[in-house]
mmCIF file as Biopython writes it, N, C-alpha, C and O atoms, coordinates in Angstrom:
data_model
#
loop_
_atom_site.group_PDB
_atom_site.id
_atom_site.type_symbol
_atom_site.label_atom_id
_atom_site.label_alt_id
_atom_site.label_comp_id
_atom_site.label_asym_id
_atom_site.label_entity_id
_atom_site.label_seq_id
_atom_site.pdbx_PDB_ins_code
_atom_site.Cartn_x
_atom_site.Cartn_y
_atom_site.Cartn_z
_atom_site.occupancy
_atom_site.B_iso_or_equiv
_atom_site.auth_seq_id
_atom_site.auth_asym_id
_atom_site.pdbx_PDB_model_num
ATOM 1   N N  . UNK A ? 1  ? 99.484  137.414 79.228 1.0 0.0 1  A 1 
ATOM 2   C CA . UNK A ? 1  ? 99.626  136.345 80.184 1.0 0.0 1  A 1 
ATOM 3   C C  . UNK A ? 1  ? 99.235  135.027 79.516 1.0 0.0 1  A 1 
ATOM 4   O O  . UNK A ? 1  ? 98.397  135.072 78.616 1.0 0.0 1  A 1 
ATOM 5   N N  . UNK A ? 2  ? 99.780  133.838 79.883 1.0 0.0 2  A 1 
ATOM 6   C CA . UNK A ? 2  ? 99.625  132.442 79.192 1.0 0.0 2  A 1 
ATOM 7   C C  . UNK A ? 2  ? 98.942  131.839 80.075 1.0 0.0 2  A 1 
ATOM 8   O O  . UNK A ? 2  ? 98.876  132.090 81.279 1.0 0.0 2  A 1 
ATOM 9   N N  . UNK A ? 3  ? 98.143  130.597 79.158 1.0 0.0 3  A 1 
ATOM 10  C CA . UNK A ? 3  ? 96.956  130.682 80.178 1.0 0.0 3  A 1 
ATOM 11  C C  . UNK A ? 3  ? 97.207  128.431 79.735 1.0 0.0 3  A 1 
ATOM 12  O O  . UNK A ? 3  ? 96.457  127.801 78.990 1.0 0.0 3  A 1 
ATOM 13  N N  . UNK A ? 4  ? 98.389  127.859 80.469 1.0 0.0 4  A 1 
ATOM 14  C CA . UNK A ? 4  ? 98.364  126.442 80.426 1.0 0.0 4  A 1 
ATOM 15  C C  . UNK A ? 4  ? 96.861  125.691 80.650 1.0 0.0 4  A 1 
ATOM 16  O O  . UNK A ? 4  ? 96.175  125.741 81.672 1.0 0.0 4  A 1 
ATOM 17  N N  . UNK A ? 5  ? 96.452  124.738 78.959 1.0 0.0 5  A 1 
ATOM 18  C CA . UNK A ? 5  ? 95.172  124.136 79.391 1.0 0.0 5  A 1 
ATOM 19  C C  . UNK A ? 5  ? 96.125  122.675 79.631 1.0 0.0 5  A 1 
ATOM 20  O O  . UNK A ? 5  ? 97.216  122.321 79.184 1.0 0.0 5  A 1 
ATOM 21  N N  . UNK A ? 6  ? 95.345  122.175 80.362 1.0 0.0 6  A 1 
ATOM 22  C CA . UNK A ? 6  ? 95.631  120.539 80.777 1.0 0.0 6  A 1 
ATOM 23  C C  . UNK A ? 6  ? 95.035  119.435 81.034 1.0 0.0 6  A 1 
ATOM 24  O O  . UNK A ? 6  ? 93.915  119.476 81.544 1.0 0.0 6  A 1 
ATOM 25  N N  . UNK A ? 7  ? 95.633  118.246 80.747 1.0 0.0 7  A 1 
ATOM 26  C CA . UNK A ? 7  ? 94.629  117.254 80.772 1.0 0.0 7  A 1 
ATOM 27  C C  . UNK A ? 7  ? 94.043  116.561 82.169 1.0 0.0 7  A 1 
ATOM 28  O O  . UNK A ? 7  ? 94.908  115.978 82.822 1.0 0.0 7  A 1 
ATOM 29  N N  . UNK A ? 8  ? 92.629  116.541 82.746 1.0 0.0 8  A 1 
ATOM 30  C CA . UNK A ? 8  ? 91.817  116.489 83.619 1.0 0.0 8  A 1 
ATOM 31  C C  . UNK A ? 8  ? 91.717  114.814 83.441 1.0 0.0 8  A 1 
ATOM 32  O O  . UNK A ? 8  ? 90.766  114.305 84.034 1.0 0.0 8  A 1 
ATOM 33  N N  . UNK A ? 9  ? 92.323  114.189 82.922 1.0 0.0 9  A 1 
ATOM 34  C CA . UNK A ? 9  ? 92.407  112.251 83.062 1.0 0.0 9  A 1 
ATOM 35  C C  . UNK A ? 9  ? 92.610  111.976 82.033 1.0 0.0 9  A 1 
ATOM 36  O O  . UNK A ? 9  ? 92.412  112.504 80.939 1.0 0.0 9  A 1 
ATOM 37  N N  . UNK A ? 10 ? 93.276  110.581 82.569 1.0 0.0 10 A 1 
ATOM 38  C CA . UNK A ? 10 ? 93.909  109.782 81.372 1.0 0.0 10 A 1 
ATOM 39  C C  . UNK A ? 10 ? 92.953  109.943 80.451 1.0 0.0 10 A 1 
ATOM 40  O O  . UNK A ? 10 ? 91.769  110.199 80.666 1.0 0.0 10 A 1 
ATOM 41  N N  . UNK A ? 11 ? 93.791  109.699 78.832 1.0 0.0 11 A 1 
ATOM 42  C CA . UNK A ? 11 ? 92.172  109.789 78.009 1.0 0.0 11 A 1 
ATOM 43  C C  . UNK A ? 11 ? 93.535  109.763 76.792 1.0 0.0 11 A 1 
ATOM 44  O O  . UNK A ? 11 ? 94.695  110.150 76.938 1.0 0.0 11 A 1 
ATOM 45  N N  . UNK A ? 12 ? 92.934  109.217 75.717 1.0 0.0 12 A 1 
ATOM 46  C CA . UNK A ? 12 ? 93.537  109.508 74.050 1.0 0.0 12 A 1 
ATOM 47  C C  . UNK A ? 12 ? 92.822  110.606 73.220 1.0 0.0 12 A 1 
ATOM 48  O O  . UNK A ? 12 ? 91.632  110.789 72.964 1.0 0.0 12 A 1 
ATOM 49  N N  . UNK A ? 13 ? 94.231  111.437 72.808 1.0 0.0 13 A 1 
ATOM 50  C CA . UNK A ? 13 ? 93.259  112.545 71.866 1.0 0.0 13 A 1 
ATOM 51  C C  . UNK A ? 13 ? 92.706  111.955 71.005 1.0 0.0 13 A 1 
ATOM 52  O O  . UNK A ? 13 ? 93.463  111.275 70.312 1.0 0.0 13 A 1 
ATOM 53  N N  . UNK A ? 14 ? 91.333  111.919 70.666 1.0 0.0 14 A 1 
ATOM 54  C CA . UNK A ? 14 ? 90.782  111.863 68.969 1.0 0.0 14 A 1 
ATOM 55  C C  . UNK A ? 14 ? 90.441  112.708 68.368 1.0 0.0 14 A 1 
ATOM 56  O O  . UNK A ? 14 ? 89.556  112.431 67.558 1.0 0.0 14 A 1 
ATOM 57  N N  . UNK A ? 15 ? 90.734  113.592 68.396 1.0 0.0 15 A 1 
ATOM 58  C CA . UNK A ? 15 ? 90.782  115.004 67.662 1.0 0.0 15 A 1 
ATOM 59  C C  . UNK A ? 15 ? 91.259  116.110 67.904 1.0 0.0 15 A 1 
ATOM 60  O O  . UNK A ? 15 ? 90.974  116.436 69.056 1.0 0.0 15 A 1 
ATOM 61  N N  . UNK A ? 16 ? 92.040  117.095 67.217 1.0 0.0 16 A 1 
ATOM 62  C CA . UNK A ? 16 ? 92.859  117.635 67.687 1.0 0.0 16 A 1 
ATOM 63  C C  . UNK A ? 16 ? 91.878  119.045 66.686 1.0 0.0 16 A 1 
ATOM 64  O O  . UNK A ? 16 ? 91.963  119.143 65.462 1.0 0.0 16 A 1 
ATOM 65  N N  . UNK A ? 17 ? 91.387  119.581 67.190 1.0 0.0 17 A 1 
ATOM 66  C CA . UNK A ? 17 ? 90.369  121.003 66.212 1.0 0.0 17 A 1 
ATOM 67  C C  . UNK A ? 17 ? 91.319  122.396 66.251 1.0 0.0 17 A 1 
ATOM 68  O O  . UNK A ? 17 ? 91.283  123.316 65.434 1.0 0.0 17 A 1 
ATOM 69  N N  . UNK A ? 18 ? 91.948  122.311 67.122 1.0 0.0 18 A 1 
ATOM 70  C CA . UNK A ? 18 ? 92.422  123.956 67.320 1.0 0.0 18 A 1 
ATOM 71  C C  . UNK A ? 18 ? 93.966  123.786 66.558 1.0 0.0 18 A 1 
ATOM 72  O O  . UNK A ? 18 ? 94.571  122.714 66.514 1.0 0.0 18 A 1 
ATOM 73  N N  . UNK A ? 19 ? 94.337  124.750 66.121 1.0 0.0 19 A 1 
ATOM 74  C CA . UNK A ? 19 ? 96.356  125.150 65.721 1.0 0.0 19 A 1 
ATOM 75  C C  . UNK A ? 19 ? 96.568  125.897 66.000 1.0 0.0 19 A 1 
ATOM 76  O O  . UNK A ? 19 ? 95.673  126.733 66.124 1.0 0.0 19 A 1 
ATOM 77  N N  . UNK A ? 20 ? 98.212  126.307 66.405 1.0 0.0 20 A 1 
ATOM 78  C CA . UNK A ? 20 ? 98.925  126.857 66.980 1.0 0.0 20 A 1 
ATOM 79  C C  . UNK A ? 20 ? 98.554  128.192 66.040 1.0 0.0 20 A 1 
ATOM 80  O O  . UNK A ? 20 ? 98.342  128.166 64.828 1.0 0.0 20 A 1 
ATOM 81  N N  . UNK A ? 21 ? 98.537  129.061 66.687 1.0 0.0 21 A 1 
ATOM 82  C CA . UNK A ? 21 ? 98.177  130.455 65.980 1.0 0.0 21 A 1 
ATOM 83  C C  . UNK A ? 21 ? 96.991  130.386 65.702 1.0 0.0 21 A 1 
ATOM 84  O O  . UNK A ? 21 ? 96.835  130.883 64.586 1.0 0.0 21 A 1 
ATOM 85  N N  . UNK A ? 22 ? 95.762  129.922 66.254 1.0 0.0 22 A 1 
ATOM 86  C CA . UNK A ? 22 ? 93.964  129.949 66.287 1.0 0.0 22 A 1 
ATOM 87  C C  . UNK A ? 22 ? 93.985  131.005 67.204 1.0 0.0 22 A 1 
ATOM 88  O O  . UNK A ? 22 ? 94.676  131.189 68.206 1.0 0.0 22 A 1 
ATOM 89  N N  . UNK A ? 23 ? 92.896  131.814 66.556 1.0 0.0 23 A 1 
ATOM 90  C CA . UNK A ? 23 ? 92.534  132.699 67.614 1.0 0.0 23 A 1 
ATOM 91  C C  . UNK A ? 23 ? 91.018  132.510 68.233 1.0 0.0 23 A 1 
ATOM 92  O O  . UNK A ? 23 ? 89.982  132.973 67.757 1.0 0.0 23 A 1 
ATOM 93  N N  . UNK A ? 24 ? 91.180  131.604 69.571 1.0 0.0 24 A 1 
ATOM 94  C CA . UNK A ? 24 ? 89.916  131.183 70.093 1.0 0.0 24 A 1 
ATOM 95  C C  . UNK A ? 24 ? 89.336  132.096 71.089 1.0 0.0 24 A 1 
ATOM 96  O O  . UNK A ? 24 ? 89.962  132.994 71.652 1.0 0.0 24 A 1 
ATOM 97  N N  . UNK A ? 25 ? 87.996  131.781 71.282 1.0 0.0 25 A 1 
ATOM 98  C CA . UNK A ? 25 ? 87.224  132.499 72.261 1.0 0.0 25 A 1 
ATOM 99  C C  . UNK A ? 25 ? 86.864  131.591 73.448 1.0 0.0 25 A 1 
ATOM 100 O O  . UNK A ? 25 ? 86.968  130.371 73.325 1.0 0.0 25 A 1 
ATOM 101 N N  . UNK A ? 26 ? 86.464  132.125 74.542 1.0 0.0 26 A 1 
ATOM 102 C CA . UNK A ? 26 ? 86.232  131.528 75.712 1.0 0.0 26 A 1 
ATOM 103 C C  . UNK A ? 26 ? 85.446  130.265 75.284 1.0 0.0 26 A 1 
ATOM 104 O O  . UNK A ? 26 ? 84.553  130.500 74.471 1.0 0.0 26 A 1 
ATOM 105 N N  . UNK A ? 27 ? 85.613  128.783 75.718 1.0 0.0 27 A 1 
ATOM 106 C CA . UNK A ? 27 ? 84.408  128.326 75.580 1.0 0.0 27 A 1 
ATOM 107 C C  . UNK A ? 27 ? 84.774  127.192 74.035 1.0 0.0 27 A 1 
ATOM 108 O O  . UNK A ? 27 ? 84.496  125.993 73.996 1.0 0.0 27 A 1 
ATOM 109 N N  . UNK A ? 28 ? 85.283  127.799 73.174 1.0 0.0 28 A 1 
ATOM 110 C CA . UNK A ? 28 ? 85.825  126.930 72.309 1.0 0.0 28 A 1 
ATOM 111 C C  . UNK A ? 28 ? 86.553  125.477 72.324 1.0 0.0 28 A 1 
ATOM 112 O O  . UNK A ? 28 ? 87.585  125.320 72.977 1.0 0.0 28 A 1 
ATOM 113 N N  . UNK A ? 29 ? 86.047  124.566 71.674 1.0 0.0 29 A 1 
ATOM 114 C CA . UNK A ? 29 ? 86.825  123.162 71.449 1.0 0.0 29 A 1 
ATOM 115 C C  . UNK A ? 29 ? 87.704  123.481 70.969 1.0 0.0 29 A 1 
ATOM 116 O O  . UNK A ? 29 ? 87.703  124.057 69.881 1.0 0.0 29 A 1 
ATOM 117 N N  . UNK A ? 30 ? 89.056  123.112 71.854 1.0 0.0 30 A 1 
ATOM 118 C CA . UNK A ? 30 ? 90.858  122.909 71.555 1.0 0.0 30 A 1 
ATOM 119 C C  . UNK A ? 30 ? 90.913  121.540 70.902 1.0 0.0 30 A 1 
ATOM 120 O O  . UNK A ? 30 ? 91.047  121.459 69.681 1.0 0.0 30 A 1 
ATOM 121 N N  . UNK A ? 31 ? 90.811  120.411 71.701 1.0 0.0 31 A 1 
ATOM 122 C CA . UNK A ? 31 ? 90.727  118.670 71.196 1.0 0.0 31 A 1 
ATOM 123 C C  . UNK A ? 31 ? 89.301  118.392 71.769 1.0 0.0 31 A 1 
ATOM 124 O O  . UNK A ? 31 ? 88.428  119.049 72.338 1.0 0.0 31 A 1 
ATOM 125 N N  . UNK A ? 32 ? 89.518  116.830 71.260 1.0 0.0 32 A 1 
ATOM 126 C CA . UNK A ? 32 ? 88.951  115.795 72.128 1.0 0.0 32 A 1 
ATOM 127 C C  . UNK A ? 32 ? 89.113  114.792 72.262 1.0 0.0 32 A 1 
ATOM 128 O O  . UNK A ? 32 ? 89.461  113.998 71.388 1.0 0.0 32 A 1 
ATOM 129 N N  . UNK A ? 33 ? 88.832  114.487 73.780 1.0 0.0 33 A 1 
ATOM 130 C CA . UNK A ? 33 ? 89.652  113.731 74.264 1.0 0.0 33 A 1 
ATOM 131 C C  . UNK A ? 33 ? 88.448  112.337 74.041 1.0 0.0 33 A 1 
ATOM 132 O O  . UNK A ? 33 ? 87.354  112.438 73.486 1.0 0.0 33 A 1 
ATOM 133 N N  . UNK A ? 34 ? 88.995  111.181 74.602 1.0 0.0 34 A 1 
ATOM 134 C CA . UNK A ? 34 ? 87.798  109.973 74.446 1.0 0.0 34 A 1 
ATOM 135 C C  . UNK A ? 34 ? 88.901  109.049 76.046 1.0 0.0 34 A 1 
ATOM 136 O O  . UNK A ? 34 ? 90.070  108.959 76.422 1.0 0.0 34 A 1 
ATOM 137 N N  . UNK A ? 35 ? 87.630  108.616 76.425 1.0 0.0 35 A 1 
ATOM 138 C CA . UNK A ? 35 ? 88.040  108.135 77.692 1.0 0.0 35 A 1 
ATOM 139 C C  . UNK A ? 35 ? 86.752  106.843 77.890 1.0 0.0 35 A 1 
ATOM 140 O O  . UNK A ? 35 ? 85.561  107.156 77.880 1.0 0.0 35 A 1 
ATOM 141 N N  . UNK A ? 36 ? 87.141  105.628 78.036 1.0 0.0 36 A 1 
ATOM 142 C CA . UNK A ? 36 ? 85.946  104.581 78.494 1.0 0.0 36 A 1 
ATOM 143 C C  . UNK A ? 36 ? 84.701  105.322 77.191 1.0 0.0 36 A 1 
ATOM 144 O O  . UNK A ? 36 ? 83.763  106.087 77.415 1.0 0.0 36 A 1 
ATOM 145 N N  . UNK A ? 37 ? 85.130  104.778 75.949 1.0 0.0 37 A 1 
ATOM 146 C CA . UNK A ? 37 ? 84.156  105.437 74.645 1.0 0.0 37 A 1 
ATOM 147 C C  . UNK A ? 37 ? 83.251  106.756 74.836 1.0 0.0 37 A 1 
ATOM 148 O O  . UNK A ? 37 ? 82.214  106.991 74.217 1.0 0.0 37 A 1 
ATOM 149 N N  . UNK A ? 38 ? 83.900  107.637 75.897 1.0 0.0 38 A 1 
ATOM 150 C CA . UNK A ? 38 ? 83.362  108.899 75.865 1.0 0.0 38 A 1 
ATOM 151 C C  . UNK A ? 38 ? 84.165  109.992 75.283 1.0 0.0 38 A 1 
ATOM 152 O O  . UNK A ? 38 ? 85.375  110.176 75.417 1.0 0.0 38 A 1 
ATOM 153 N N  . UNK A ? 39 ? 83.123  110.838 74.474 1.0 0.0 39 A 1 
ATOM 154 C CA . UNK A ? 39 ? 84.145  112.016 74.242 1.0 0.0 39 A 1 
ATOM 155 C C  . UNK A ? 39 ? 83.799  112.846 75.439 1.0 0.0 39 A 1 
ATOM 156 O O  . UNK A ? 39 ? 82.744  112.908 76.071 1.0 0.0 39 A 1 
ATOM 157 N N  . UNK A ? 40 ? 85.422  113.732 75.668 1.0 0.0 40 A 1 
ATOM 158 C CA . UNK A ? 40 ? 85.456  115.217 76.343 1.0 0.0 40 A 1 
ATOM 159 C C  . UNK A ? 40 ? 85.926  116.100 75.505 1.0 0.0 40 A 1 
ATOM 160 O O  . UNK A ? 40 ? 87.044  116.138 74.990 1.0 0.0 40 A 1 
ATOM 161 N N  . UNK A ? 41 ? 84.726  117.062 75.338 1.0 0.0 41 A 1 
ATOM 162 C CA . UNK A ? 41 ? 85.633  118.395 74.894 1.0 0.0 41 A 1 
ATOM 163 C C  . UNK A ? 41 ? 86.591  118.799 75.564 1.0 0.0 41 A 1 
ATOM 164 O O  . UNK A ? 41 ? 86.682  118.236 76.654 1.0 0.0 41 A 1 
ATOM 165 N N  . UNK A ? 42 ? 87.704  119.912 75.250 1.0 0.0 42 A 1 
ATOM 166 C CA . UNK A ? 42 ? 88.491  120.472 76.219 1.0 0.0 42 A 1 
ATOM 167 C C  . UNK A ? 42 ? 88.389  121.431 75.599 1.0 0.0 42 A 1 
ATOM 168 O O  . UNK A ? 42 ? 88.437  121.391 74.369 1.0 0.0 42 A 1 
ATOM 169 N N  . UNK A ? 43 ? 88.189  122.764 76.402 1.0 0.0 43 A 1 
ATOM 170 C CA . UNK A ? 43 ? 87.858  124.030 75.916 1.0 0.0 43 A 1 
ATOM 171 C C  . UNK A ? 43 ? 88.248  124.761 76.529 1.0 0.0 43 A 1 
ATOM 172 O O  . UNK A ? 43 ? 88.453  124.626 77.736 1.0 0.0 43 A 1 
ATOM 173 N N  . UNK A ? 44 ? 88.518  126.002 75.696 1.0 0.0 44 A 1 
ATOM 174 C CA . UNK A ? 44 ? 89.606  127.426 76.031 1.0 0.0 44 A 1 
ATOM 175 C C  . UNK A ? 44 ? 88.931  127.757 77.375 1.0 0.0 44 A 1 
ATOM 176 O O  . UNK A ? 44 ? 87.949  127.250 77.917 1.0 0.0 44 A 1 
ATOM 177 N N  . UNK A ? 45 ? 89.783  128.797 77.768 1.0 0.0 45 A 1 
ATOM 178 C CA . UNK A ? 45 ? 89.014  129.043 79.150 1.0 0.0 45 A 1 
ATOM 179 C C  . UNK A ? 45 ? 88.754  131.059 79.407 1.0 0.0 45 A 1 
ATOM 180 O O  . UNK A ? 45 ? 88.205  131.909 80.108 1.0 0.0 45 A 1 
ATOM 181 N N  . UNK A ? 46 ? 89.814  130.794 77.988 1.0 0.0 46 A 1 
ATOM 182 C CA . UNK A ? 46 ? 89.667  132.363 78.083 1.0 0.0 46 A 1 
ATOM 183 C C  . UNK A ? 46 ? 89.957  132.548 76.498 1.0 0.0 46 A 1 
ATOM 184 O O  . UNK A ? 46 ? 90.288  131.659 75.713 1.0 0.0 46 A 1 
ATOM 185 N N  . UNK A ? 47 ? 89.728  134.064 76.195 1.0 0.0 47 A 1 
ATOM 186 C CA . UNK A ? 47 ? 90.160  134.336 74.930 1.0 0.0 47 A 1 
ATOM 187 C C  . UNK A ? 47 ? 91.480  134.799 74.585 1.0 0.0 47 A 1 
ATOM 188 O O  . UNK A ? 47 ? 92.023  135.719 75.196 1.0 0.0 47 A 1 
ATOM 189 N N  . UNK A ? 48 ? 91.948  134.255 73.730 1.0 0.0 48 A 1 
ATOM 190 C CA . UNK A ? 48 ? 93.687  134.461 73.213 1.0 0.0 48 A 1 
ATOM 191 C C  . UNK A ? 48 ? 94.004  133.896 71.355 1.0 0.0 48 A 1 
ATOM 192 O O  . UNK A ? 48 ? 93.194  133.669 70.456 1.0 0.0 48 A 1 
ATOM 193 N N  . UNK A ? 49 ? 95.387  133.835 71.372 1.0 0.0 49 A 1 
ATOM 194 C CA . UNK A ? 49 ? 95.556  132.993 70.710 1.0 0.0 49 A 1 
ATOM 195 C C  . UNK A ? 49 ? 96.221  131.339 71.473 1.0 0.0 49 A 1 
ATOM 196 O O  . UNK A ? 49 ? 96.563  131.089 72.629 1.0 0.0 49 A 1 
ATOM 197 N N  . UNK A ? 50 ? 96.196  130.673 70.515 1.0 0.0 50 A 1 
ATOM 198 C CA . UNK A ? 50 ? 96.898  129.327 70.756 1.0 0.0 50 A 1 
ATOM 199 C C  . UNK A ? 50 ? 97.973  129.653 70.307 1.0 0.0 50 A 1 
ATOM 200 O O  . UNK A ? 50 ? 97.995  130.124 69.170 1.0 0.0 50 A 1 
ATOM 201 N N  . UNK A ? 51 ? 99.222  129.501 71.068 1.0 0.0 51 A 1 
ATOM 202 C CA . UNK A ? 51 ? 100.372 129.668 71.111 1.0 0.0 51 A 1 
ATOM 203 C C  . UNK A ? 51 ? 101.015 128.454 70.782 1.0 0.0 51 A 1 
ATOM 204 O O  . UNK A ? 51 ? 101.951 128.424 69.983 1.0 0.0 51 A 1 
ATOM 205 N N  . UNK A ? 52 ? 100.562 127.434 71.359 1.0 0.0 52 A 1 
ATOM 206 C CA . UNK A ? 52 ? 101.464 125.813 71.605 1.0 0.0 52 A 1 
ATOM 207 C C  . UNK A ? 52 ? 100.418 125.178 71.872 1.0 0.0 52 A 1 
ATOM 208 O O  . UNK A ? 52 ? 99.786  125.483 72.883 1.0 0.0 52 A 1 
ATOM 209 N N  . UNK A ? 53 ? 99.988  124.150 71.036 1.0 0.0 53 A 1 
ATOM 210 C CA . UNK A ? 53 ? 99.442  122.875 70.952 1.0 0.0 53 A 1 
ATOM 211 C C  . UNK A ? 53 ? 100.238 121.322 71.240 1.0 0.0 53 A 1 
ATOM 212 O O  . UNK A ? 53 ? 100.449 120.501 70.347 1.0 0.0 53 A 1 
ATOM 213 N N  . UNK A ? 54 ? 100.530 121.182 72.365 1.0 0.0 54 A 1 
ATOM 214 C CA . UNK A ? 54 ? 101.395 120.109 72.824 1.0 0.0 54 A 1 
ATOM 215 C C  . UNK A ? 54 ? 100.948 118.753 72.214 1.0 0.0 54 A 1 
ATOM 216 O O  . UNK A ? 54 ? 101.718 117.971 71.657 1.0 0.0 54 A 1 
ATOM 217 N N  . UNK A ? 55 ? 99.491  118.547 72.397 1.0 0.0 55 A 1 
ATOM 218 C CA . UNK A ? 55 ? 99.710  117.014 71.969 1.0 0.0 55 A 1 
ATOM 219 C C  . UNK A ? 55 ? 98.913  116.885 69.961 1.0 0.0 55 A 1 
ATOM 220 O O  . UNK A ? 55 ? 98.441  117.772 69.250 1.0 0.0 55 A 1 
ATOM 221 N N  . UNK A ? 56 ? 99.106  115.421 69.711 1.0 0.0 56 A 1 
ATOM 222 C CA . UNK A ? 56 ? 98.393  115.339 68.679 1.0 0.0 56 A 1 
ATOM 223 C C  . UNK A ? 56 ? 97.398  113.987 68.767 1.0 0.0 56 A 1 
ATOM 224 O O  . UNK A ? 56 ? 97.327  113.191 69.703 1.0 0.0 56 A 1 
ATOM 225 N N  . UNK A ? 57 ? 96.524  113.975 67.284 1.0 0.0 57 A 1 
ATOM 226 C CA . UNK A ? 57 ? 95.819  113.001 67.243 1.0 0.0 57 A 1 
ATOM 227 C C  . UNK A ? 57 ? 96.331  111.901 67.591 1.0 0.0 57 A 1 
ATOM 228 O O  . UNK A ? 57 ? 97.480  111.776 67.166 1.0 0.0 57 A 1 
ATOM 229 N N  . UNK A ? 58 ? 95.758  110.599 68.505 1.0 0.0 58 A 1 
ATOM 230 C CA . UNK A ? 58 ? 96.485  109.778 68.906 1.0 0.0 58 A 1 
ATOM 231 C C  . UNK A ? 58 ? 97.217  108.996 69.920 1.0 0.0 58 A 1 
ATOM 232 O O  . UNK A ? 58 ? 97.464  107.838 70.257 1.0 0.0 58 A 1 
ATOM 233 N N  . UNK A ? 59 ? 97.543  110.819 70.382 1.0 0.0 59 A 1 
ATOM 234 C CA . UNK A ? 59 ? 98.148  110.423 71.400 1.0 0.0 59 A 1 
ATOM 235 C C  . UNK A ? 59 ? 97.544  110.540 72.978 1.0 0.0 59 A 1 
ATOM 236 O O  . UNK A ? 59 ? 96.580  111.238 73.292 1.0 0.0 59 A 1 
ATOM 237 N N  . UNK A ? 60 ? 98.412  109.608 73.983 1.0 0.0 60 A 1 
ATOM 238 C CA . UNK A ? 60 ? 97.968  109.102 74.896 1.0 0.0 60 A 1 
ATOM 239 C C  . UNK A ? 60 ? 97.981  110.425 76.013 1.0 0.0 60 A 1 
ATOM 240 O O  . UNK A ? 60 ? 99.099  110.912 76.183 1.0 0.0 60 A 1 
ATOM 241 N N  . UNK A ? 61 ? 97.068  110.927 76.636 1.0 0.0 61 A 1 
ATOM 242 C CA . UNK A ? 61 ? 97.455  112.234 77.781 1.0 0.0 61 A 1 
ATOM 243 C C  . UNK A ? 61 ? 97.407  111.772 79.580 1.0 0.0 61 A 1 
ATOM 244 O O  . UNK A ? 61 ? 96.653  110.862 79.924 1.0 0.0 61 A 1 
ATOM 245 N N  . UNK A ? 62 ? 98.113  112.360 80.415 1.0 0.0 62 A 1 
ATOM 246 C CA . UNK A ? 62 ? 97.939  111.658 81.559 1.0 0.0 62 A 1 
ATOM 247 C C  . UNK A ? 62 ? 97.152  112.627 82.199 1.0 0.0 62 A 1 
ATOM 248 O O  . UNK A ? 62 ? 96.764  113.661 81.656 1.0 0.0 62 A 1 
ATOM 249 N N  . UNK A ? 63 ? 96.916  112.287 83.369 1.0 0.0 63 A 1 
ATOM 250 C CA . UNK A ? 63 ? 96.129  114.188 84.415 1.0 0.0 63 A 1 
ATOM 251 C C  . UNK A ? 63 ? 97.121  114.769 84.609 1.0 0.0 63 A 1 
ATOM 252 O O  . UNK A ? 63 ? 98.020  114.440 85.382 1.0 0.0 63 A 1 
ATOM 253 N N  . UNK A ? 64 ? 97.071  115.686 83.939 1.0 0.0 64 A 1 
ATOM 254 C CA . UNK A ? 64 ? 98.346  116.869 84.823 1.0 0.0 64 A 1 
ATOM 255 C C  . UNK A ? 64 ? 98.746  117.349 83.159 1.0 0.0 64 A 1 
ATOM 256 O O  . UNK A ? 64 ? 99.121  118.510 82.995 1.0 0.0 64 A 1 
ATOM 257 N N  . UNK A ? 65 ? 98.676  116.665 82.275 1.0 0.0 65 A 1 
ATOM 258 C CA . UNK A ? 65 ? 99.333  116.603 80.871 1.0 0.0 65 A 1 
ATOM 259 C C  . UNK A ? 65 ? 99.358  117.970 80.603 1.0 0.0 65 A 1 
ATOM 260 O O  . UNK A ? 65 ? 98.485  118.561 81.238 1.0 0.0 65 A 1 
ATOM 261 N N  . UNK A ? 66 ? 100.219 118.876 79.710 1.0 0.0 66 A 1 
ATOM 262 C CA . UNK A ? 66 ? 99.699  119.684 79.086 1.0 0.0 66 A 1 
ATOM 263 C C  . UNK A ? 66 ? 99.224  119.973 77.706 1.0 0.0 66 A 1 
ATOM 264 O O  . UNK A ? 66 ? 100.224 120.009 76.991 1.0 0.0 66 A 1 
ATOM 265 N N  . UNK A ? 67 ? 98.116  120.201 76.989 1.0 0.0 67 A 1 
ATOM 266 C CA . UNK A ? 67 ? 97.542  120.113 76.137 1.0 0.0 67 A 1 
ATOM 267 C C  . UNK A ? 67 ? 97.836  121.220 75.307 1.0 0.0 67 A 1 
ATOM 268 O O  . UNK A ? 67 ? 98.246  120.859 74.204 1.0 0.0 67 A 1 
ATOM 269 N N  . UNK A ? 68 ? 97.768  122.445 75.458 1.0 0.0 68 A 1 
ATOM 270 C CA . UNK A ? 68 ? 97.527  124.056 75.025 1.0 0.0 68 A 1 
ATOM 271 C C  . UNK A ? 68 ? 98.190  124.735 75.730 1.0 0.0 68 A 1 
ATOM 272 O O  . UNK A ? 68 ? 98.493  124.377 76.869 1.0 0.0 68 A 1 
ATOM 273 N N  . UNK A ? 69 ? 98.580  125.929 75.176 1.0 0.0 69 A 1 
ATOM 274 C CA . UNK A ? 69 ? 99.067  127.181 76.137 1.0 0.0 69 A 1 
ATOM 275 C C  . UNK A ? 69 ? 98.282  128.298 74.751 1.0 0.0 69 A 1 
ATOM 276 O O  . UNK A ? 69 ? 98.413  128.318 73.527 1.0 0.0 69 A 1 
ATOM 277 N N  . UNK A ? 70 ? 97.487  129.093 75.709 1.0 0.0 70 A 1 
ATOM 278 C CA . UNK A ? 70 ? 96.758  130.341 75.114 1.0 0.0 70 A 1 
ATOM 279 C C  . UNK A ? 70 ? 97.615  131.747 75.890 1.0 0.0 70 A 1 
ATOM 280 O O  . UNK A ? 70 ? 98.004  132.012 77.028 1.0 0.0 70 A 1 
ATOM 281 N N  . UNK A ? 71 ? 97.625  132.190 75.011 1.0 0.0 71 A 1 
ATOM 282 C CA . UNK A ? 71 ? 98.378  133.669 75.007 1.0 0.0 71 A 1 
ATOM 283 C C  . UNK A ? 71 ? 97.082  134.690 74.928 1.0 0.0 71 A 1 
ATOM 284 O O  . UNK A ? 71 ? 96.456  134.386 73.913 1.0 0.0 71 A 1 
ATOM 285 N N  . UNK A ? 72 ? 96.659  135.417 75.386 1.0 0.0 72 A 1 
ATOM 286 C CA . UNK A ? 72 ? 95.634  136.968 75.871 1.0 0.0 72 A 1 
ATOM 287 C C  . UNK A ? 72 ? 96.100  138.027 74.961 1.0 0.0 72 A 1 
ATOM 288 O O  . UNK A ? 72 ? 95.619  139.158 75.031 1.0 0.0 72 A 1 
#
């Protein structure tokens, strides 16, 4: 089952830690995001691989965005 992560507010990636074919664990930093000079982690929510890494360093994400898709 695929498990869509997404972006929770506007925000620019500044770091992009995870690749497509990572095999993460619950709890793990995917990106991060920076919003009003804060970082947010965004982290797996379950364990899988990373299948699809949608965005990159740089770029701009809206709420709703999709960031990741993890595969179980």
């Amino acid at each position: 089952m695929a498990e869509e992560i997404r972006a929770e507010m506007v925000a620019n990636v500044w770091k992009v830690v995870a690749s497509a074919g990572d095999e993460v664990a619950e709890g793990d930093t995917l990106v991060i995001l920076e919003s009003m000079k804060m970082e947010i982690p965004v982290l797996a929510e379950s364990d899988g691989t990373v299948s699809q890494l949608a965005v990159n360093e740089g770029d701009v994400v809206q709420e709703g965005d999709l960031i990741a898709v993890i595969e179980d």
